[in-house]
N, C-alpha and C positions, 0 to 999 in steps of 0.2 A: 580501670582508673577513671574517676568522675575528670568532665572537662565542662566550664573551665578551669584549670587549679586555682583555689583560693589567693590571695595576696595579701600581708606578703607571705611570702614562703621563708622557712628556718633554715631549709634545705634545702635544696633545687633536686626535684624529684627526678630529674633527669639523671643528676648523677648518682644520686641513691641506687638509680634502676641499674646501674655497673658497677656500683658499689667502690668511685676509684677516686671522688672530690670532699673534702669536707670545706664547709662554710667557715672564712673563720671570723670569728668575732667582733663585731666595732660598736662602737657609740653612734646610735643614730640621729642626723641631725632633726630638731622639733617641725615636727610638717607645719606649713602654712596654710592660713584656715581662708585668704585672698588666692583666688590663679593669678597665672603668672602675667603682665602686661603684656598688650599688644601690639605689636611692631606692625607701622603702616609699610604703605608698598613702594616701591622703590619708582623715582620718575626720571624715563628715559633721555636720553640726549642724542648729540649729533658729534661724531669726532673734529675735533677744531684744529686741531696739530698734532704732527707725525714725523715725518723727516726731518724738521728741526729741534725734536727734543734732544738730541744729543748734546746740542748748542744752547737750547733754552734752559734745559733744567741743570742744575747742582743739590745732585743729594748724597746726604751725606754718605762716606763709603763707597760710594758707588761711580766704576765707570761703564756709560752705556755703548758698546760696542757698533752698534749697528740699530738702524731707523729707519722702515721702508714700507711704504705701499703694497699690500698684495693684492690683486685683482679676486673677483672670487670666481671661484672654481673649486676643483676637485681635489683634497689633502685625501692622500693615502699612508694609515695606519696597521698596521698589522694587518693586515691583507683587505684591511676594508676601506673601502675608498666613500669619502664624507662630501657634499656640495657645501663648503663653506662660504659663508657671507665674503664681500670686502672687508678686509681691516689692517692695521697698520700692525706691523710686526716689529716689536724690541728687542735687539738681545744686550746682556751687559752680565756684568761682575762686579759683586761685591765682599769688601773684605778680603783683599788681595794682600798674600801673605807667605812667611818660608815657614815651614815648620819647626820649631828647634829641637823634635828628638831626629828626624829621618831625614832634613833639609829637603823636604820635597816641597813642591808648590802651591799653596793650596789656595780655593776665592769661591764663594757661592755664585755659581754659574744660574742666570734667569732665562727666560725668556716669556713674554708677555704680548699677546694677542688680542687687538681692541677692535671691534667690531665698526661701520662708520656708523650704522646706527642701532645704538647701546641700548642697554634695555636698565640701564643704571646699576647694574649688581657687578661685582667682583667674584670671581670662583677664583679659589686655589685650590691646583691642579695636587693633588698629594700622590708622588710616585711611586713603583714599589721595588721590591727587592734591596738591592745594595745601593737605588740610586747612582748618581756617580754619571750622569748624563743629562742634559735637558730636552726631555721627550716634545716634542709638538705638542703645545698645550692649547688641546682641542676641545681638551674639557670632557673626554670619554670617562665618564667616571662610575657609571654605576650597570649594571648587568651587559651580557656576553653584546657584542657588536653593537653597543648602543646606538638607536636611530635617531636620537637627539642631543647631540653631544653640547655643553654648555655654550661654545662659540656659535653654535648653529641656535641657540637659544636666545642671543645675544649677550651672554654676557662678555664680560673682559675676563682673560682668562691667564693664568702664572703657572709656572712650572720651573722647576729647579732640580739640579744636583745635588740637590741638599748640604753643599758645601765641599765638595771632591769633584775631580776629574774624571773616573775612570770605574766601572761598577767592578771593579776588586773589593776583597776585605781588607790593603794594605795600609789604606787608612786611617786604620785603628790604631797604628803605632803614633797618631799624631791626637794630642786630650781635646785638643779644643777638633780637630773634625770629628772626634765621637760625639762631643756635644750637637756641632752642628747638627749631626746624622740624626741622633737621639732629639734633638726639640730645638734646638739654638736658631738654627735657620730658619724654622716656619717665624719666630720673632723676630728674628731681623727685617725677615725678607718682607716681613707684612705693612709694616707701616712704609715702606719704600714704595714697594706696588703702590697703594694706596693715593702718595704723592704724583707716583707716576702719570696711574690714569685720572686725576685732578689736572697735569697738568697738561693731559691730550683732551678732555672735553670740555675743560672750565669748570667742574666739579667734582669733586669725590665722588665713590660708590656712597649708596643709601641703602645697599644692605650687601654684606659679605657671608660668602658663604666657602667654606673648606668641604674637600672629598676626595677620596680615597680607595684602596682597595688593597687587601693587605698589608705589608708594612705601608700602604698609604693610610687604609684604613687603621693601623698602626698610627702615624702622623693624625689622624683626624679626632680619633680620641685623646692624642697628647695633648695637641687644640684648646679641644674643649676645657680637660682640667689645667693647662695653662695658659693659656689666652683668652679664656671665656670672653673677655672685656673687647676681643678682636672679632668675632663669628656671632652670627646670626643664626647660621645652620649649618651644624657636622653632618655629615653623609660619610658615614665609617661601614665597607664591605669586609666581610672574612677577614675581621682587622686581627692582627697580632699583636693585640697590647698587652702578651705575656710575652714576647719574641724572644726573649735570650733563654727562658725556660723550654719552649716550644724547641729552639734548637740543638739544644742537647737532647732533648726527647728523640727529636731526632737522630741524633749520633747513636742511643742507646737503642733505636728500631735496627741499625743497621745488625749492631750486633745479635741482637733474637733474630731478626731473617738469616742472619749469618750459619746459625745453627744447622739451617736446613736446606742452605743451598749449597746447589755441586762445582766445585772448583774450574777455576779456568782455567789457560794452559802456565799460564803462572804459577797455579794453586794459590789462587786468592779466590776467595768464596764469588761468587756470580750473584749478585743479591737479586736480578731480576727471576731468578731461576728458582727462587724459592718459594712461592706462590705462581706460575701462570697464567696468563690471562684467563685461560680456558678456567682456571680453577676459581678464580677470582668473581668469572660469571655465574660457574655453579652458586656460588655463596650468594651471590644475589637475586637465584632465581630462587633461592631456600626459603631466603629473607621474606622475597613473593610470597612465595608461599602460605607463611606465616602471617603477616601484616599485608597484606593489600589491602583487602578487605576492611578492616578496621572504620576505616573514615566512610565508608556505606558503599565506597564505589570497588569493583574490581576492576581496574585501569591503567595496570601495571605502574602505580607510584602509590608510596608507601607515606600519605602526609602526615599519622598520626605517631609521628616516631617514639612519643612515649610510650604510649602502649605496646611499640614494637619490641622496644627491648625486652618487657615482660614476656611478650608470646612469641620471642624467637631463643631460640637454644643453638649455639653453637656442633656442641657435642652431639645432643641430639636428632637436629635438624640439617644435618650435611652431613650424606652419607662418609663413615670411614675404609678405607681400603681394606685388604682382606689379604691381600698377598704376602708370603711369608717372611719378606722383611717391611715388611707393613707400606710399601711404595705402591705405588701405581707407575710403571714405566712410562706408561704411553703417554703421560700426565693430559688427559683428553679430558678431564672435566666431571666424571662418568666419580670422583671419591677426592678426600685428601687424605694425608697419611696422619696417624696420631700426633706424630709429632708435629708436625703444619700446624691443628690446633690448639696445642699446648702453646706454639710460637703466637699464633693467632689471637687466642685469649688473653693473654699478655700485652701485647702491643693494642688491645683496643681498652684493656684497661687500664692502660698506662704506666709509664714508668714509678719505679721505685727502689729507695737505695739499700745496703744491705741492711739497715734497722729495720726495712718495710715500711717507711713514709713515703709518700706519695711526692711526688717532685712536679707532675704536670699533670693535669686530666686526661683522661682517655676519651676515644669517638665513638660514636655512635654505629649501628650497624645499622646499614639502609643501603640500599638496590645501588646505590652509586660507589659500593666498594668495586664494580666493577668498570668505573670508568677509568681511559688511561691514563687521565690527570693525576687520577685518587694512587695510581702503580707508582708513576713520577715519582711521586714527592713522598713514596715510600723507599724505593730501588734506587732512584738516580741522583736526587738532590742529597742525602746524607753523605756524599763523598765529593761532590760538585758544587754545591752550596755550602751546606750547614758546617761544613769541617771549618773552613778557612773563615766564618764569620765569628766561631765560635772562639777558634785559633787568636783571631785578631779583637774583635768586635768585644766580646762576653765573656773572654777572660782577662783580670789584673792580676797580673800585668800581661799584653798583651805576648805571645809568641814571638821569636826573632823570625826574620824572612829563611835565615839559613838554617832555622831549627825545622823550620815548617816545609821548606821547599828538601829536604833528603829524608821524608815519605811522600805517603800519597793520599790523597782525601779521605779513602776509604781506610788506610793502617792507622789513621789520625782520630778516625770515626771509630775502628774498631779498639783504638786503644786507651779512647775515652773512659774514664771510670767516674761514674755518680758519688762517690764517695770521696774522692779526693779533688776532682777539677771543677765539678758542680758550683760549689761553694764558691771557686771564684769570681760567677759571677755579682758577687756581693762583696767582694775584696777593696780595699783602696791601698793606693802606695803615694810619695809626696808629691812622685811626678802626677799619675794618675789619680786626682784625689776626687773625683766622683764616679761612685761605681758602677758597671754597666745596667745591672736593674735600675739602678735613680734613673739615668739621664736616657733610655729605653722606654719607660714606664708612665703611663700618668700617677702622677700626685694622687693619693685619694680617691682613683677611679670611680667608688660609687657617688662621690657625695657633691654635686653637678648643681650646687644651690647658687653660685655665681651666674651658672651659663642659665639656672633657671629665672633666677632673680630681674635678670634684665628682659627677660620676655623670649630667648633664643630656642632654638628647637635641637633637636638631634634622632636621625634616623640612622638604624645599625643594620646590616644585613649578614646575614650568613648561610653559606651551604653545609648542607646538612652531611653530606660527606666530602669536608674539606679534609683533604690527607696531610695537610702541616699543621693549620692551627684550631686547634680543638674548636667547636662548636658548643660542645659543651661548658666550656671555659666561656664565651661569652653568654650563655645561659645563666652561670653562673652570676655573671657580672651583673646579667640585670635583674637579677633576683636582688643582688645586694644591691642595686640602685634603688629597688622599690622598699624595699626594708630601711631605707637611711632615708626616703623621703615617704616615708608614711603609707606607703600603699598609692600614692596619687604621682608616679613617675612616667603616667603615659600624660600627664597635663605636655610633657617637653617633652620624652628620648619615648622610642620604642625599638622594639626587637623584633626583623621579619625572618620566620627560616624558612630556607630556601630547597624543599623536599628534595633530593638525589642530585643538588649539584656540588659539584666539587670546589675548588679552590679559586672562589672567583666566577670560572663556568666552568661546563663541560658537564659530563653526567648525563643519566637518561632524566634529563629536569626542563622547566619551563625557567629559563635562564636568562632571558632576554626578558629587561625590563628599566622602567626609568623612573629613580625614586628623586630624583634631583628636580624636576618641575612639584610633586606631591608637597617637597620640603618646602619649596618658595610657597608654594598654598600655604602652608602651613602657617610659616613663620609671618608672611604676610598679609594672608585675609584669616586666619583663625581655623583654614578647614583641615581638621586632624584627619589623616588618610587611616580609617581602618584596615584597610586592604589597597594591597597594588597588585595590579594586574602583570602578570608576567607570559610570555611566549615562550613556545617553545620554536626552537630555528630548525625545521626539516626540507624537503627538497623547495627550493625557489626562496629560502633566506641568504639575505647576503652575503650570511660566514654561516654557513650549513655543519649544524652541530653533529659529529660521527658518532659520538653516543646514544642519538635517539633509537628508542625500538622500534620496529620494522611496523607495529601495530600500532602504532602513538599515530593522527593525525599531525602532518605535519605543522598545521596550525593551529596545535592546540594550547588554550588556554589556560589558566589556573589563577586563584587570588592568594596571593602571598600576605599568611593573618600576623596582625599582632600576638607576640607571643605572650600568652601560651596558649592562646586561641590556635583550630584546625580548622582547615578547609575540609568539610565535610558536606557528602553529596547530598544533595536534597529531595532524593525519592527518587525523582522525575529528570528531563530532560537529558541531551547529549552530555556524557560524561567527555566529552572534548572542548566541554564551552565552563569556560570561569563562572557564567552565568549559573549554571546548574549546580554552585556551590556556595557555601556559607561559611562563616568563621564563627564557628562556636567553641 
């Protein structure tokens, strides 16, 4: 397969190579024969006021809770502990409110962190999952343990519950908190922040920037096609901007592992036990196998994953068992049974309903089907997550509590059917009258000529074996973004993938990395990042990644290309250093 692939593409040869997406058709808008304007750079300040904004400001909706000085020192996040600057911490509520299907309570919960001396930018912190809490908004926004998180960058930083209290799917029995969940709240909450840190420096932000990962990266793409007029610069990671299809995909994985795993003392299928680890690794040292090589280096990572799909074979390429009910007891690693890859092949090439249309893309095979993120979010989240969002969240009309609470995530998952429930995610009713794809989804995902129009940037990332949201599905996307603007969609957005990591991080991958200064380059002085440098976290990083192989320098490098550029090795030098590689 020549690299680099022509632009634009008809098809995105990615998914050709599984044979499990098609393209579907639009009008593309006429390219522009000027680039896009350029956005100057943002000039910093001094914080002015703090403790008295509860008393000084009146904005609309909104009450502010609390107003206070933090000293700086040490914020600890998910096991990483960050030196943050001084800054003055807000928290409040807006749109305080009862519900009228479920009288529950509901108010877009904020909180917002302003550094004392600003570097004049806004981040909004875009959160992931169900939301439904207000995380420290520290600004961690782009690869595993970031060492430069936006507060420590200075910017001013926002964070929200995106409209709910409580990271449930129950939620969803209330229209207006889907919308919030779905896109309402990044608009509201945005011109309020906006007022807010105006009224703690004496000025507004001079350039705003949204980021995300997952359903934040979800959030950062909605952004984009609906608030272009608000963002300067999207930073969308492993975003889910298909999430309510993604999540029945899900439900439908559970059921093919179901096939083949052995009962618990319930006699409910064990869906961990349908694939383990050990066998999981096999599959990735096959893959090795197969595609290391590829991109010039043997390195144990797989960067040129187009080509891999062609030269790795399933059936093939991973030995099958031989025993005469075709199992392997020991389940060591050493074979899978036939039927493992009949399940196997199916689930990477995605679901499909009984006409045989395609309902979501399937993923890519690479060395990181063996990490334990990539097991998660095949085994454990289909009856723990995806049941009760689907339940609530991406069907109309939504489930009652008492229909939903006498099963269990996993009977809910396995009794999901593509042919009759799917659809609902496209349903309305009078109570419900926008459907969960609309108010989930951006608008017109490829066609980004507003966020282009005004000078704005946009960086997307994704791992290449994320076990929830297809990678391929945003390959996809930027295919048709460069197709609706003429072949010139790296003037604004690009696409990094991210070799063997998983969902966000994890994986035998170079996972650590910070595209959130790149983007301020960008949007600010004009310098388009071809490449970002990415780490890999092994012994003496701060969140010491358990995925790395045992051969990997722990300090190794890599450049993460625009796609559909590869990082390929350039003859010479340590295949541990970024340095010794190019993006061609």
């Amino acid at each position: 397969m020549p690299h680099p692939l022509p632009r634009p593409l008809p098809l995105s040869a990615l998914a050709m190579a599984l044979g499990t997406a098609t393209l579907l058709a639009g009008c593309a808008s006429a390219p522009r024969t000027t680039p896009p304007p350029q956005l100057g750079a943002a000039t910093p300040a001094t914080l002015k006021n703090c403790t008295a904004l509860a008393q000084s400001l009146a904005l609309p909706d909104t009450r502010i809770t609390s107003a206070e000085m933090v000293a700086e020192g040490p914020i600890t996040l998910q096991g990483n502990t960050t030196q943050a600057p001084a800054h003055c911490l807000v928290k409040g509520k807006m749109k305080e409110r009862t519900g009228p299907v479920d009288s529950a309570s509901y108010a877009i919960g904020f909180e917002i962190r302003m550094p004392v001396h600003w570097n004049g930018r806004f981040l909004h912190q875009a959160n992931g999952g169900l939301d439904g809490s207000v995380v420290t908004a520290l600004g961690a926004v782009s690869g595993a343990a970031p060492v430069a998180p936006g507060l420590v960058q200075g910017f001013a930083v926002l964070s929200s519950d995106a409209g709910h209290g409580a990271p449930t799917p129950f939620f969803g029995l209330d229209p207006q908190a889907r919308r919030d969940y779905g896109y309402q709240a990044v608009g509201t909450l945005t011109p309020m922040a906006k007022d807010l840190i105006k009224g703690a420096y004496g000025k507004g932000p001079d350039r705003s920037y949204i980021a995300g990962c997952s359903n934040g990266g979800r959030h950062a793409m909605v952004a984009a096609s609906r608030y272009a007029d608000q963002y300067d610069g999207v930073l969308a990671g492993n975003p889910g901007f298909s999430l309510p299809k993604a999540a029945t995909a899900q439900l439908w994985k559970a059921q093919q592992y179901a096939k083949v795993a052995t009962k618990d003392t319930n006699g409910q299928p064990d869906l961990t036990k349908a694939v383990s680890p050990a066998e999981f690794q096999l599959i990735g040292r096959k893959i090795l196998e197969r595609c290391d090589a590829l991109d010039g280096a043997t390195d144990g990572q797989v960067n040129d994953v187009q080509a891999c799909q062609a030269a790795f074979n399933l059936q093939r390429d991973v030995p099958t068992c031989t025993t005469a009910n075709n199992a392997n007891p020991a389940r060591d690693g050493s074979c899978i049974s036939a039927e493992q890859k009949t399940v196997l092949a199916s689930i990477f090439a995605g679901p499909k309903n009984s006409k045989g249309e395609a309902l979501y893309t399937g993923t890519w095979f690479d060395p990181g089907v063996a990490g334990s993120n990539f097991a998660f979010w095949h085994f454990n989240a289909p009856a723990t997550r995806d049941a009760g969002a689907v339940a609530f969240l991406f069907t109309t009309p939504p489930s009652t509590l008492d229909a939903f609470k006498a099963t269990t995530g996993l009977q809910y998952a396995l009794n999901f059917s593509l042919d009759a429930d799917y659809p609902k995610m496209f349903a309305t009713t009078p109570v419900y009258t926008e459907s969960s794809w609309s108010y989930m989804t951006p608008p017109n995902a490829a066609d980004l000529s507003a966020l282009r129009n005004r000078g704005a940037k946009m960086m997307v990332y994704h791992g290449v074996a994320d076990g929830v949201f297809s990678p391929i599905d945003t390959a996809n996307w930027m295919d048709r973004v460069q197709a609706t603007h003429g072949g010139k969609a790296d003037d604004f957005a690009r696409l990094y993938l991210v070799p063997g990591m998983n969902h966000c991080s994890g994986g035998p991958a170079t996972d650590q990395f910070d595209m959130l200064a790149p983007l301020v380059a960008w949007v600010e002085q004009g310098k388009a990042p071809d490449s970002v440098t990415a780490n890999a976290r092994g012994a003496g990083a701060k969140v010491v990644n358990a995925d790395l192989p045992a051969s990997w320098s722990a300090n190794r490098t890599r450049p993460l290309c625009v796609y559909p550029k590869v990082a390929r090795y350039n003859g010479t030098g340590d295949v541990e250093s970024a340095s010794s590689f190019s993006c061609k």
